[in-house]
N, C-alpha and C positions, 0 to 999 in steps of 0.2 A: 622822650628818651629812646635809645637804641634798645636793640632786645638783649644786647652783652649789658646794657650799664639795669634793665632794670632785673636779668638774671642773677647781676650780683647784687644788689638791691635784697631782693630774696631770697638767697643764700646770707646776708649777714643783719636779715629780721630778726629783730626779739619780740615778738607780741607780747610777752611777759611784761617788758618795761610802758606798755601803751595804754592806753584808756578803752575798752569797748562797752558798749550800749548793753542793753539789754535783749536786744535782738541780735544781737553781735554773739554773747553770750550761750542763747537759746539755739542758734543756728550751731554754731559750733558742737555744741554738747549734743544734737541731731547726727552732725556729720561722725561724731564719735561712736553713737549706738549706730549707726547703718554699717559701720567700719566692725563695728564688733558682731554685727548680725553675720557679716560676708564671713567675719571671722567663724565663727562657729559655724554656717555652713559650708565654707571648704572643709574644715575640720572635720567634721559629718561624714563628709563624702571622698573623703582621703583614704586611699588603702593602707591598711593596718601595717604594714611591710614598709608605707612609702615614708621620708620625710613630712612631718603635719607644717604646715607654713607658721609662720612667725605671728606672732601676737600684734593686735596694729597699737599704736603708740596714742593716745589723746591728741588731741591740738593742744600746742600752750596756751594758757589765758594769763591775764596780767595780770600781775601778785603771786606766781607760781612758776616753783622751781623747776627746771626740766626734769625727766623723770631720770634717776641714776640707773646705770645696768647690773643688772644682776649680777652678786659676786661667783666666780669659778668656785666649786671645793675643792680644795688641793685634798692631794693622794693622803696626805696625814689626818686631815679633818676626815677624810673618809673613813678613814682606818677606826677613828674614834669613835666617830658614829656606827660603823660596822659593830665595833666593841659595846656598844653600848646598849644597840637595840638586841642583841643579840645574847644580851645579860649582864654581860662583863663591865666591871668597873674600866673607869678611864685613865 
């Protein structure tokens, strides 16, 4: 294969829909905590003023859904919340 055909290849993967081993599995869920190690130490070493980097994401494994994004809170849910911890009924 050309590097454009197995580029899209790998842009249009589901590992979700595949079978992997147990070692497949094991390595994966590795590559996850060393991801989440970097994570917390950039985060560590971030200055407090700077932007902190972005959370890293799992790898997919099969049988599992991709992860959804966080929803925005709109200015009204805000408002509520504001209302709410703050004493005030809703």
């Amino acid at each position: 294969m050309s590097d454009e055909e197995l580029a899209e290849q790998a842009d249009k993967s589901e590992p979700e829909k595949g079978r992997w081993s147990q070692a497949e599995q094991l390595l994966a869920l590795v590559a996850d905590r060393v991801a989440g190690l970097a994570y917390l130490y950039a985060s560590a070493n971030t200055e407090s003023k700077s932007k902190r980097p972005k959370a890293p994401e799992p790898i997919r494994r099969p049988g599992a859904k991709p992860v959804k994004p966080k929803q925005e809170i709109t200015d009204v849910q805000a408002d509520i919340l504001f209302r709410l911890i703050n004493g005030g009924a809703a």
